[in-house]
KOLSE-474138 format. One record per residue (C-alpha): x, y, z; chain; residue number from 1; residue in three letters. Coordinates in Angstrom, 1 decimal. Layout:
<atoms>
- X, Y, Z, A, NUM, ALA
...
</atoms>
This chain:
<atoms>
- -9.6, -14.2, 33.6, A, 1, UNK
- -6.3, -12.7, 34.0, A, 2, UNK
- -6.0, -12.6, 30.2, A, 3, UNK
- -9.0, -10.9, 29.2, A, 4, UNK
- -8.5, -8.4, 31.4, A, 5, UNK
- -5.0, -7.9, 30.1, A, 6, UNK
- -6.9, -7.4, 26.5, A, 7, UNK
- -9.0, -5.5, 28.2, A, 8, UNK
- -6.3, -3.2, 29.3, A, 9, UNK
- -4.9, -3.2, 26.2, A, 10, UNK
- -7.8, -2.6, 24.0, A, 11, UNK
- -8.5, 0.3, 26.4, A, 12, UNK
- -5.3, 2.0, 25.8, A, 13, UNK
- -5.2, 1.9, 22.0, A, 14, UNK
- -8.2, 3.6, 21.7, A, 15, UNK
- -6.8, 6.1, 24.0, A, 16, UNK
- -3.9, 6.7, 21.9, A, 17, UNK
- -5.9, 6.8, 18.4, A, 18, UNK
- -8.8, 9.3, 20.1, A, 19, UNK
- -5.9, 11.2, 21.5, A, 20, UNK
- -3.9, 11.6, 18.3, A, 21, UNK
- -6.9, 12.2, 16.1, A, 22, UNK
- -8.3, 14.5, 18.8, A, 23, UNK
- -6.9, 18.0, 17.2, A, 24, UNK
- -9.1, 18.5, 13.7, A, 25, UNK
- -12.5, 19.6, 14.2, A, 26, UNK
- -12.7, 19.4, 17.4, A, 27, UNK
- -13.2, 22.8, 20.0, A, 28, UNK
- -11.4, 23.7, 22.5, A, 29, UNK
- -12.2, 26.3, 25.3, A, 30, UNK
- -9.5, 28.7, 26.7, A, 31, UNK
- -8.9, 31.5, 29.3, A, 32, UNK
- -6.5, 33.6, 29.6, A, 33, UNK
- -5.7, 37.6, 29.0, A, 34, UNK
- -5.4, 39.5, 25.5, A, 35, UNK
- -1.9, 40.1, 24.7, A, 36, UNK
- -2.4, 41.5, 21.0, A, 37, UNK
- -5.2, 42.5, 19.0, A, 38, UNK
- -5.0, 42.4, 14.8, A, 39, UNK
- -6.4, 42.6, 11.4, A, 40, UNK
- -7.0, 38.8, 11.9, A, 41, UNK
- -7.6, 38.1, 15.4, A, 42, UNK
- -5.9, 38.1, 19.0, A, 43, UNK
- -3.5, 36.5, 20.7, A, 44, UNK
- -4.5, 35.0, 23.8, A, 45, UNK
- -1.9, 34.6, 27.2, A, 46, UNK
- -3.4, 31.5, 28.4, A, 47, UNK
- -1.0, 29.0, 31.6, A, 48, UNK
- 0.0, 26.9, 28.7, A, 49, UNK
- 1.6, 30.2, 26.6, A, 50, UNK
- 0.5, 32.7, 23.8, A, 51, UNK
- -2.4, 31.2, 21.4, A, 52, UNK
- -2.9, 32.9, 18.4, A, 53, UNK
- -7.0, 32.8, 17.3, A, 54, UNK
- -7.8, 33.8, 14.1, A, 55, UNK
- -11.2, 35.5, 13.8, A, 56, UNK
- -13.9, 35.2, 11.1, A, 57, UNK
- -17.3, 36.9, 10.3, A, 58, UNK
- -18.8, 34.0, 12.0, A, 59, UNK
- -17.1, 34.6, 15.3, A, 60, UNK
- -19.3, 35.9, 18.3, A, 61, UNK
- -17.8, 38.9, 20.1, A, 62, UNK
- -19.1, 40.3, 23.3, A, 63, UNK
- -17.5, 42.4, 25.4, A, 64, UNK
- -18.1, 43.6, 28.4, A, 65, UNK
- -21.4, 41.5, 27.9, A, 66, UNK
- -22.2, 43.8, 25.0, A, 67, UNK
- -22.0, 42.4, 21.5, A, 68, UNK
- -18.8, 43.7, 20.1, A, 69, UNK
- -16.3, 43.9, 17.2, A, 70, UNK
- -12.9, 42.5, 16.9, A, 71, UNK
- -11.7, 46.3, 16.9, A, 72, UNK
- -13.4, 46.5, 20.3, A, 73, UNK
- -11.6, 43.8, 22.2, A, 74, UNK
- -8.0, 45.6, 23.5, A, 75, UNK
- -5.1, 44.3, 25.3, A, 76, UNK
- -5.4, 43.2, 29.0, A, 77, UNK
- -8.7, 42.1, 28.7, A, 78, UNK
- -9.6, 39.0, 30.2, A, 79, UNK
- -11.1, 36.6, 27.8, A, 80, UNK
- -12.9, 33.1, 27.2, A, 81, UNK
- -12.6, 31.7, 23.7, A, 82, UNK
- -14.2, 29.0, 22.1, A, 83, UNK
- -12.3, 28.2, 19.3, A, 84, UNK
- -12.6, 25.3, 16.7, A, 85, UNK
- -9.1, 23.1, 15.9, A, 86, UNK
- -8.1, 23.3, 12.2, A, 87, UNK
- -4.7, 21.6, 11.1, A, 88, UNK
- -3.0, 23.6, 8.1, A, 89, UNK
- 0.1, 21.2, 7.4, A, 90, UNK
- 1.9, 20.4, 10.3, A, 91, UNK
- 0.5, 23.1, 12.2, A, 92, UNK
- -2.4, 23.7, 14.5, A, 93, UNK
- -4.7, 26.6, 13.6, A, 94, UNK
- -7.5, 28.3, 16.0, A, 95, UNK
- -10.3, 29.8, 14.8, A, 96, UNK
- -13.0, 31.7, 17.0, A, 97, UNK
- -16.3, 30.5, 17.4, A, 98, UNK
- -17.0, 32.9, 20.3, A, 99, UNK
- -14.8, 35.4, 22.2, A, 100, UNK
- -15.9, 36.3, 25.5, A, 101, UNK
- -13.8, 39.4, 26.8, A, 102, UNK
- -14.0, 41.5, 30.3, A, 103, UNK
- -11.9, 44.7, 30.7, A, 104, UNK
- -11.7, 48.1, 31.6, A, 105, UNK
</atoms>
């Protein structure tokens, strides 16, 4: 008994690891935080974990303000929720909108 649920164990925690390690391309990932920077591209987002950059597309949804906006629209301070999907360009991780969420003044 004690050795099954040893395998058990251990079975568990591989597939922890791989789903962990495996868990950046494709996948979306939601984030809070304030505008810091506003671009051509996209924003950069202050979030508790440090500046994100997100790139934005034509596809991304912008509202601001609960108003359907523009990139040009969103400006720095704003409080925003992204959605953004997980794209791995080499070694790094990139962020691309799906939907941008902003509250300001």
């Amino acid at each position: 008994m004690k050795r099954i649920a040893l395998l058990l164990v251990v079975v568990m925690s591989t597939m922890w690891l791989v789903r962990t390690a495996s868990a950046d391309e494709g996948h979306f990932v939601r984030m809070r935080g304030v505008i810091t920077m506003v671009g051509d591209g996209g924003i950069v987002l202050h979030t508790e974990r440090g500046d994100v950059r997100i790139e934005v597309t034509e596809n991304t949804h912008i509202e601001r303000n609960g108003h359907r906006a523009r990139l040009g629209d969103l400006q720095v301070r704003d409080h925003a929720h992204v959605v953004s999907r997980v794209v791995r360009r080499g070694d790094e991780k990139h962020f691309i909108a799906r939907s941008i969420r902003a509250r300001g003044e």
